[in-house]
N, C-alpha and C positions, 0 to 999 in steps of 0.2 A: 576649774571651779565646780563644787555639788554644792547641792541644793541642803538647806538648812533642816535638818529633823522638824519642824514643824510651820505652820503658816506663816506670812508676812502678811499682817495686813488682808488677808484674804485672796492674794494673789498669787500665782502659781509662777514659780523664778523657771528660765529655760533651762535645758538640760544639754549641758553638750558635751558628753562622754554616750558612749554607745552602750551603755549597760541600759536591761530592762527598765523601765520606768518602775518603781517598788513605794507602792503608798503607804503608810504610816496611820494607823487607826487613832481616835483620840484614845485620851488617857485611860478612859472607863474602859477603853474596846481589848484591851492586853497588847499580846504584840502583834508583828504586821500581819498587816489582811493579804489572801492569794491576788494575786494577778489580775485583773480586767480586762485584756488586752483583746478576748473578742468580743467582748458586748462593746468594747469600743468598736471596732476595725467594721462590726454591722450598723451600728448607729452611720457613721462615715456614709457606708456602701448607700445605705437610704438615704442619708442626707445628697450624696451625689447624684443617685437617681430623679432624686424631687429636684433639682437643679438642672438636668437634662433636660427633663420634660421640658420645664418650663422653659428653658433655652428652646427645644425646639420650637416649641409651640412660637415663641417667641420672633426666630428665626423665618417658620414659615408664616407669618406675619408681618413683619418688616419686608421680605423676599415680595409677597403675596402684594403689597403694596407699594412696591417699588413696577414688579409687573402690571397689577393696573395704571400708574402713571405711564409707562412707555406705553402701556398698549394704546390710552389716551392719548397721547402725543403718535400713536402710528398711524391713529384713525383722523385726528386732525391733519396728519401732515397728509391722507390719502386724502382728504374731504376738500382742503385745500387745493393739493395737485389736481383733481377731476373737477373742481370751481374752476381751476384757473384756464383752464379749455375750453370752459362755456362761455356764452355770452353771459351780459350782468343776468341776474334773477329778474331783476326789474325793467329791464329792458326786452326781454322776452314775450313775444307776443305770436300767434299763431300764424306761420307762414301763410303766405296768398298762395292756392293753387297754382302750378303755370298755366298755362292758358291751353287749351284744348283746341285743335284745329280740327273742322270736319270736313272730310273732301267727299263732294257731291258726284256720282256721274249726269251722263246727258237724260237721266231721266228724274234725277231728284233724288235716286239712291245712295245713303251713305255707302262708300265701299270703302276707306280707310281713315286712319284718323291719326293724328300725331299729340303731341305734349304729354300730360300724366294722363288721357285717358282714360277721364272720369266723366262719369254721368252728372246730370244734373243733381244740384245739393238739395236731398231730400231731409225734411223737418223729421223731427222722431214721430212724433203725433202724426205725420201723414204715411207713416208704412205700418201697417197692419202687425199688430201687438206680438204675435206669432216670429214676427222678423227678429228684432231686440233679444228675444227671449232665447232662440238657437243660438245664438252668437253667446250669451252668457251661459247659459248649460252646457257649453261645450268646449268654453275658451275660462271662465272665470265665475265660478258659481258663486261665488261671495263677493262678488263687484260689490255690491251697498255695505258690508261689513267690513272693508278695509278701508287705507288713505293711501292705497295707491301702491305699497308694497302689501302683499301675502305671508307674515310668516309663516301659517299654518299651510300656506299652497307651496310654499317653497319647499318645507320639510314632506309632507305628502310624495312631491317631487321626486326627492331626494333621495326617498327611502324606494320607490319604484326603481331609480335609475339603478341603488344598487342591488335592488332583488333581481332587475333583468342584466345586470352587468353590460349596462351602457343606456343610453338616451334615450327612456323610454316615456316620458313626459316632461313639460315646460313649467317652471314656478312663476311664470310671467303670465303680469294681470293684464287684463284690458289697457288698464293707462300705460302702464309700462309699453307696451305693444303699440300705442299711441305715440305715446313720447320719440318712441324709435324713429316712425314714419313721418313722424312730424319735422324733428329735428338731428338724429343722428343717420349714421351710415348699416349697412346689415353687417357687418365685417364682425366677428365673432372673436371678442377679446374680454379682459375684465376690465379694463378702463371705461369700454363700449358701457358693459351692464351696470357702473357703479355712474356714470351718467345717465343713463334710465331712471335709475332707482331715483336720483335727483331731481330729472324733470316730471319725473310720475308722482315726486309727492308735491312739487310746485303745483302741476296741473290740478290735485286734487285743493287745495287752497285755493286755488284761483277761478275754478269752475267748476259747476253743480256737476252731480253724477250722469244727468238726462244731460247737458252739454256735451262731456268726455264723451258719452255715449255713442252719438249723435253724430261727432267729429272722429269720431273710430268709423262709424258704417260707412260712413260718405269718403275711407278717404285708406282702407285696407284693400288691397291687392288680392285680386280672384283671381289672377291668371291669366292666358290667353289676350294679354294686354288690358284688360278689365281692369280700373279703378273705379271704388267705392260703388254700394248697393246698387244704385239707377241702371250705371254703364255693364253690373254684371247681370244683371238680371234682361237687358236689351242683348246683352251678347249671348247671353246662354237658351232665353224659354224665348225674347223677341216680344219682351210684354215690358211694362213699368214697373219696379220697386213695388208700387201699392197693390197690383193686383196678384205677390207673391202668395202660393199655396204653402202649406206646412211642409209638404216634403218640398217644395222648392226651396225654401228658410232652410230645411235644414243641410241638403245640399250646398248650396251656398255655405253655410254657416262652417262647416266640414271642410271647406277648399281652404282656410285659412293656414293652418297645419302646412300644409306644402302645396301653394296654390299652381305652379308649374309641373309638378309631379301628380296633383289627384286631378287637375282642369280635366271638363269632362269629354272635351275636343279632343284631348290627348288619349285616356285612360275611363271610357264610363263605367266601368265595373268596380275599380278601384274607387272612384268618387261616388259609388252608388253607397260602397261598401261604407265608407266612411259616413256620409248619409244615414245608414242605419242606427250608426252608434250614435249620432246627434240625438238621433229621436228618442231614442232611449235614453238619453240622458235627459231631456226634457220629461217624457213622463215618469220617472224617477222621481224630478223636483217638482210634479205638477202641474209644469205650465200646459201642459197638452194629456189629455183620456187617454188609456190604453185603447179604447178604439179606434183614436184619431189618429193611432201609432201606427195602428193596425193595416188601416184606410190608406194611409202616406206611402206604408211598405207596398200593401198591394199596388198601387199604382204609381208607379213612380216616375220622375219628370221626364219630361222630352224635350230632345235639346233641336233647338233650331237649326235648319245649315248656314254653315259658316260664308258668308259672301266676299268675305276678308279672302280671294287667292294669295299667295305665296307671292306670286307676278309683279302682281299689284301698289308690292313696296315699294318696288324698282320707282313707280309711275310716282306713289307718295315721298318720296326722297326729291326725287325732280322738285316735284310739286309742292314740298316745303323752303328748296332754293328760289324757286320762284318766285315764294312768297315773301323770303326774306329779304329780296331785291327789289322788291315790290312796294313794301309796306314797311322795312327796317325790323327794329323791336317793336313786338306787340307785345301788350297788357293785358288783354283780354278774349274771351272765346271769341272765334272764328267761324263763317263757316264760309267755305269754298268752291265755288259752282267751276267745275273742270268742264273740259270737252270732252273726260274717256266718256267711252261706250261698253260699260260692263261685261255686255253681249259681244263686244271685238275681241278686248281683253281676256276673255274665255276661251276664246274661240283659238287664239294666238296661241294659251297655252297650251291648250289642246294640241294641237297641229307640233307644237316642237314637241311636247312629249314621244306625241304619237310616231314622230320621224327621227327622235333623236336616239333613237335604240341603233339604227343605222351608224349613228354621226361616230357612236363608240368604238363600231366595230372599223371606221375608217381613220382615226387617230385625231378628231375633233370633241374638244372636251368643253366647249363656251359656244354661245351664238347668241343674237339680239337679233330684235326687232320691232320695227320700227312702222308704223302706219298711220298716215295722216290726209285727208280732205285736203283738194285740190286748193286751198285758200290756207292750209295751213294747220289746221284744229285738230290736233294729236289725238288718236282714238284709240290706240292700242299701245304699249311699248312694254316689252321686256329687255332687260339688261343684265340678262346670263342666264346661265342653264339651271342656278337653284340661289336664291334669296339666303337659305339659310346657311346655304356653302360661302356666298362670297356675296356681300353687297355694293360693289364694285359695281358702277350700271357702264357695262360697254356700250349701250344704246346711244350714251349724251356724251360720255366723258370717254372712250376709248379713241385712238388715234390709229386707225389703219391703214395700208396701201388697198385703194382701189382696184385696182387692175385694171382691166380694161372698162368696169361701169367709167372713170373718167372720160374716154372715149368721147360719150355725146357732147362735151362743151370743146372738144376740138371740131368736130363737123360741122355744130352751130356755129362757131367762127368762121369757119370759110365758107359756109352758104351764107353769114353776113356780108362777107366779100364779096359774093358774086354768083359763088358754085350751086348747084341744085342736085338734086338726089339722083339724075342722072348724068352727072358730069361724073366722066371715067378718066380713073387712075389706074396707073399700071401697078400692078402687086408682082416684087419682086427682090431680089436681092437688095439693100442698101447696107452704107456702110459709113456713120460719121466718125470725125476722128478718133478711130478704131474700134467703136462702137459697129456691130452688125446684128443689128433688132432678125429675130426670125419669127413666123407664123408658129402657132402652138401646135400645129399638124407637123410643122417643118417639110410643107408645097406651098406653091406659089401656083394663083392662078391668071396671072399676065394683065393685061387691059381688061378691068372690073368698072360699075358703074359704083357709085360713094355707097346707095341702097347696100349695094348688094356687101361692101366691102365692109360696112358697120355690120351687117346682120351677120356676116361672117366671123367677127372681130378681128378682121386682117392686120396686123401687126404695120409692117410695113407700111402701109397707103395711111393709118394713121401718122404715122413719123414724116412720112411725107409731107401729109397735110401742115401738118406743126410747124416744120420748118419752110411753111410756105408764108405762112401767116402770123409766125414765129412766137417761140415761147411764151411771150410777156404777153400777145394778144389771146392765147389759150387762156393763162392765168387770170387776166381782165374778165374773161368771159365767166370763169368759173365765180370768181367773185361777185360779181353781178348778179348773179345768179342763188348768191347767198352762201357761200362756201368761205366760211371763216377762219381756217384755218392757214398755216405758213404753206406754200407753194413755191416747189424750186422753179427755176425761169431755165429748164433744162431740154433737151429734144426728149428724155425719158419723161415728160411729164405727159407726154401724148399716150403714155403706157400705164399711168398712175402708178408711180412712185412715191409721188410726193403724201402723207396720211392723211386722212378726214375723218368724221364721226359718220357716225350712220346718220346720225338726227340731223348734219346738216348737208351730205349725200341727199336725202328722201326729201328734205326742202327745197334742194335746187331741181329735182327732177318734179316736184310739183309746177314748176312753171309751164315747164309742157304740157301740161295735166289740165291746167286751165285757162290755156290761153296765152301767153306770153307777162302773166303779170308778176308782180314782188311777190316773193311770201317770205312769212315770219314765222315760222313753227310755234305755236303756244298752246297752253295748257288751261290757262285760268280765264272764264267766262267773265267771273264777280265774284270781288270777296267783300263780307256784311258781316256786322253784328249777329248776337244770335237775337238781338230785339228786331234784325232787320234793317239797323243803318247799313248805308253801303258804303264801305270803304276805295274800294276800287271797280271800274268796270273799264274791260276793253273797246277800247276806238275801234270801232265795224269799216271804219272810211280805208278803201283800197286805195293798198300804197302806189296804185299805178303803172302802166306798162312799162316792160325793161325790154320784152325781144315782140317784134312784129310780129303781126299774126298771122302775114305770110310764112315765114318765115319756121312759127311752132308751126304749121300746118306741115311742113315740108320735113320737118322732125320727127315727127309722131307717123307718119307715112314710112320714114324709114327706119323707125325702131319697130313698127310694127308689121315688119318682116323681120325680125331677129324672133319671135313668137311663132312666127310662120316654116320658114324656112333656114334661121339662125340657130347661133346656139346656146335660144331657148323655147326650142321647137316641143320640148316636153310639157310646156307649161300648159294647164287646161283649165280653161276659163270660157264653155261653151257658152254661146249666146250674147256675149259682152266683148264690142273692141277693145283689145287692149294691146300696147308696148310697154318697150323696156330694154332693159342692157344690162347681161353676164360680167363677172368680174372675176378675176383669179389672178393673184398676186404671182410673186415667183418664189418658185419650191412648193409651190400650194399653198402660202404660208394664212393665206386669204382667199375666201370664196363667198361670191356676193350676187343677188341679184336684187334690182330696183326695177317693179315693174308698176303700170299704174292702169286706171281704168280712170271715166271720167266722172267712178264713184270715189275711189281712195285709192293711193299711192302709198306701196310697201315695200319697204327694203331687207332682207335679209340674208344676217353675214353669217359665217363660220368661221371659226378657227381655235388658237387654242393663247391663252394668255403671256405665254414666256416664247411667244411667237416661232414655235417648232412646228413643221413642218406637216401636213396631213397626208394620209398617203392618196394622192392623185386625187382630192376630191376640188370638182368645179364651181364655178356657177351656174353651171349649166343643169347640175348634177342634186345634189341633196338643197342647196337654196332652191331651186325653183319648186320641187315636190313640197316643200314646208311653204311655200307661197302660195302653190296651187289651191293646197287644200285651206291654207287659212280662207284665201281670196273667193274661191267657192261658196265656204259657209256663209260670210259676210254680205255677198251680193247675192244671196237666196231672197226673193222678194222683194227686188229692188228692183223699178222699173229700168230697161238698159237703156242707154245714153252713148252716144257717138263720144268720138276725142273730136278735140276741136282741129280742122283740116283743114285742106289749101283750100284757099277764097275759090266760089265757083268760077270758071272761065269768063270773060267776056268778049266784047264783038271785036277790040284790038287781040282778042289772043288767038279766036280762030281764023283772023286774019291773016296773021304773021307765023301760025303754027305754034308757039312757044319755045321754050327750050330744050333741045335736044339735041346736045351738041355730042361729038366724038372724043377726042381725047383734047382737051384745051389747054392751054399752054402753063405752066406755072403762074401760080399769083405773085406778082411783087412784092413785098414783104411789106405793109403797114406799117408806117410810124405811130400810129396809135389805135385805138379803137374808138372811133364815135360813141359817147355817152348822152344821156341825156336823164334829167332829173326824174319825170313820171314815166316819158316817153321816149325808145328809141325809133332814132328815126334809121332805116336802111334801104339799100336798093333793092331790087325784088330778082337784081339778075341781070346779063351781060349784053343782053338782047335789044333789038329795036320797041318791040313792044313793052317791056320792061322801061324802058327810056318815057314813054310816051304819054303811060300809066303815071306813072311818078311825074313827070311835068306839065303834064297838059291838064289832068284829071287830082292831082294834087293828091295820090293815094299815097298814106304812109303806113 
């Protein structure tokens, strides 16, 4: 089919043969006109062009608003997920501090403190305009000009971190920094910071600028256990909140940044250094004269010493168990009157430092100790060789073998039976079914009087003794005595085998210390409000006698020849009587000594945690030189005082002479041990006058 020589109607008919298109001029124009075919094919090219554009344009348009929708829906679906791990909005309200324990010594000194370890909540209006002002010039300069996010502090940030190629400032505001402490964790995620950003714009909705404020200083982290303005400024200058100086402010204000890295106990040069830049940022914004900059720099803060030792924890860990058996769940601040003695506790550490350079070089890597008043009232205690190494207190909670300090509650039972400090046992071979105990010398020295065989630590004549009076009357006695722990009913229990704590070792050996009475080892005087209600206070009514007073007397006479002529003949305690009793496990694996005066009774062990072996060290040996010298320092200006002794003689003793018998026959073995609730009652011994005293003259 071609096309007609001239129009249709005005319409142009298709063409479908491949010959050139050939137009046809009107009648007046002659014949055909040339070609058109490139003023067409550019018209075309433009017209395709003007169709692109606009397609594109079009395209990144449609595109462009398809990306805002998902970005919409990514930022709901994130806004959503980090809602949904908060509590409601509306239900959010400013956590209650936990509650602040203060633990007092025996003079009224705070020396530790437990909970968030915050000071007193200071009002904004009562710290000194200077305070506020550091903390915003150096954390958040535009606190009033935002709600709680920074964009301009973010970007600032931002642009630092990547000039210095990596973390060289924070775009978190004050509330943001709130939010955190208030309600999240420090763990360093973006979930963490898109919950910030959440509670930091709620906070600013919900509370004035001087609120947020307010509850940032009272409740941001200084360091060195420091919470909020009060508790750092008492830790750090030893003054209150209100009487902070400008370079104090800005110090403080500077510990924020990395409060355990610039604290000024750790690092003063570094937190000095930062101090500087505070100030400076301050009189940049005004709040302080270049003078006053000037003045701050020149003199700048002094830090108080720290009373907080390392020790100390040991005592505050107790002393928080304590409380929590005591009192349950508390609500509110505390404060705790102990029995320590700041000045023992010192002293204590002192003496194991000073001896424990020794302890290394003998293969002993741990040691406790333990000292407490003849009635019980713990004055000193450490529970390892470093607080920050291991908070493990072997003092309270370790379980060791004795050694031979068990000893004493075997001879205080068979002087309950009968025997006295000069009734003589033969020291020599024995042998129970196939057991054969030997002296730590490995000689024997034959028929010994009991004195001499305890001050010895004669192996033997203790087994002896044991199985005279038999296991389970040993174990009575130790119990009695206050020794809480499991105990085998074995002939090896006369050699201490079986484990104990130090804390409740140094409790039983206070019985002899004071006479034959109960003790209880404690810690807590009175716990009160900080308005001064008293929540609890300890019952002073003694628990009572448990071993005669013949009988300590006859104790304390023979431990106090193990001091003399025993072995712990090294120990130096001029001017003050005093006993006691060496302990050494087997393989060395324990080394102990518990010695007492009838000021304080102290026990200290050696050894090493995964119970490995020391080489050759005793109790004779490095415990008694850390006892000596604690014991020295401590009864420096303490009037001396006798141990309580054998009742004077009377007119039946030098009658009859007393006892002083040869070698006596074995005891019959007990079916039990006589008890008695405040009082025991015992015989005073095998003799007539013994007999005569006790029934005619009703002595118990």
């Amino acid at each position: 089919m071609a096309s007609g020589p001239g129009r249709s109607g005005g319409r142009r008919e298709p063409v479908f043969d491949d010959a050139p298109e050939v137009r046809v001029t009107p009648a007046n124009g002659g014949g055909p006109s040339r070609p058109r075919k490139a003023s067409s094919k550019k018209k075309k090219a433009r017209s395709k062009a003007r169709g692109r554009k606009r397609s594109l344009v079009g395209r990144v348009a449609y595109w462009s608003l398809i990306a805002c929708i998902w970005v919409c829906i990514g930022l709901t679906a994130v806004v959503g997920y980090v809602g949904a791990h908060l509590p409601p909005i509306q239900s959010l309200e400013i956590p209650k501090r936990p509650p602040t324990i203060r633990m007092l010594d025996t003079a009224g000194n705070e020396f530790a403190r437990r909970g968030d370890m915050a000071g007193e909540v200071l009002a904004l209006k009562d710290m000194p305009p200077h305070v506020p002002k550091a903390f915003i010039a150096i954390e958040d300069r535009r606190f009033y000009d935002h709600y709680g996010i920074d964009p301009y502090g973010i970007a600032r940030a931002a642009y630092a971190n990547i000039m210095h190629r990596g973390v060289a400032q924070g775009g978190s505001t004050l509330t943001q920094q709130l939010a955190k402490n208030l309600f999240l964790t420090q763990e360093r995620t973006l979930t963490r910071k898109l919950q910030e950003a959440m509670l930091a714009i709620w906070l600013e909705r919900k509370f004035s600028k001087a609120q947020i404020l307010e509850l940032y200083l009272n409740r941001v982290y200084f360091g060195a256990g420091a919470y909020g303005i009060e508790q750092a400024a008492q830790r750090y200058f030893g003054k209150p909140a209100r009487q902070l100086t400008i370079g104090e402010a800005a110090l403080l204000a500077g510990l924020v940044k990395s409060p355990s890295r610039l604290a000024p106990t750790r690092d003063y040069n570094a937190a000095e250094r930062r101090a500087r830049i505070v100030l400076a940022a301050m009189s940049e914004l005004g709040f302080i004269t270049p003078a006053n900059e000037k003045l701050a720099i020149a003199k700048p803060p002094r830090i108080v010493a720290q009373v907080n030792s390392a020790s100390s924890n040991y005592v505050a860990d107790w002393i928080m168990d304590a409380v929590n058996d005591t009192l349950g769940h508390i609500e509110e601040d505390i404060v705790v009157q102990t029995t320590i003695d700041s000045g023992a506790q010192a002293s204590a550490e002192k003496a194991l430092a000073e001896e424990f350079a020794k302890a290394a070089k003998v293969g002993a890597t741990q040691a406790a100790l333990v000292s407490m008043t003849p009635n019980g009232a713990v004055r000193a205690l450490i529970g390892g060789r470093s607080y920050a190494e291991s908070q493990f207190n072997r003092a309270v909670a370790a379980k060791r073998q004795p050694g031979s300090a068990f000893k004493p509650f075997v001879y205080l039972t068979a002087l309950e039976r009968g025997l006295t400090p000069d009734t003589v046992r033969v020291d020599g071979p024995i042998k129970i079914k196939g057991w054969a105990p030997e002296n730590y010398s490995h000689e024997y020295f034959g028929p010994v009087t009991l004195t001499r065989a305890l001050a010895l630590s004669l192996n033997t004549v203790s087994v002896r003794l044991t199985m005279e009076v038999t296991p389970m009357a040993v174990i009575r006695t130790a119990h009695r005595l206050g020794i809480a722990s499991k105990l085998e009913p074995n002939a090896s229990i006369s050699l201490g085998t079986s484990e104990v704590s130090p804390l409740e070792l140094t409790g039983a050996y206070a019985v002899f210390a004071n006479g034959g009475n109960a003790v209880t080892p404690y810690v807590i005087e009175r716990i009160s409000t900080v308005e001064g209600k008293v929540l609890y206070f300890r019952n002073q009514q003694p628990l009572g006698r448990i071993v005669d007073a013949g009988t300590v007397g006859m104790m304390n006479q023979m431990m106090q020849e193990t001091l003399t002529i025993g072995t712990a003949h090294k120990a130096d305690l001029a001017g003050w009587p005093a006993a006691g009793k060496t302990g050494t496990s087997q393989d060395f694996r324990d080394a102990w000594f518990i010695g007492y005066t009838a000021h304080l009774v102290t026990s200290v062990w050696l050894g090493n945690d995964d119970n490995t072996p020391m080489k050759k060290v005793t109790g004779g040996g490095l415990p008694v030189e850390i006892w000596s010298r604690y014991m020295r320092d401590v009864h420096r200006g303490v009037p001396v005082a006798g141990l309580p002794s054998v009742p004077s003689r009377g007119f039946f003793d030098s009658l009859f002479g007393g006892n002083q018998p040869a070698v006596q026959q074995p005891l019959q073995p007990p079916a039990s041990v006589p008890m008695a609730s405040n009082e025991q009652r015992q015989t005073t011994g095998a003799s007539l006058d013994g007999w005569l005293l006790n029934n005619l003259f009703g002595r118990r």
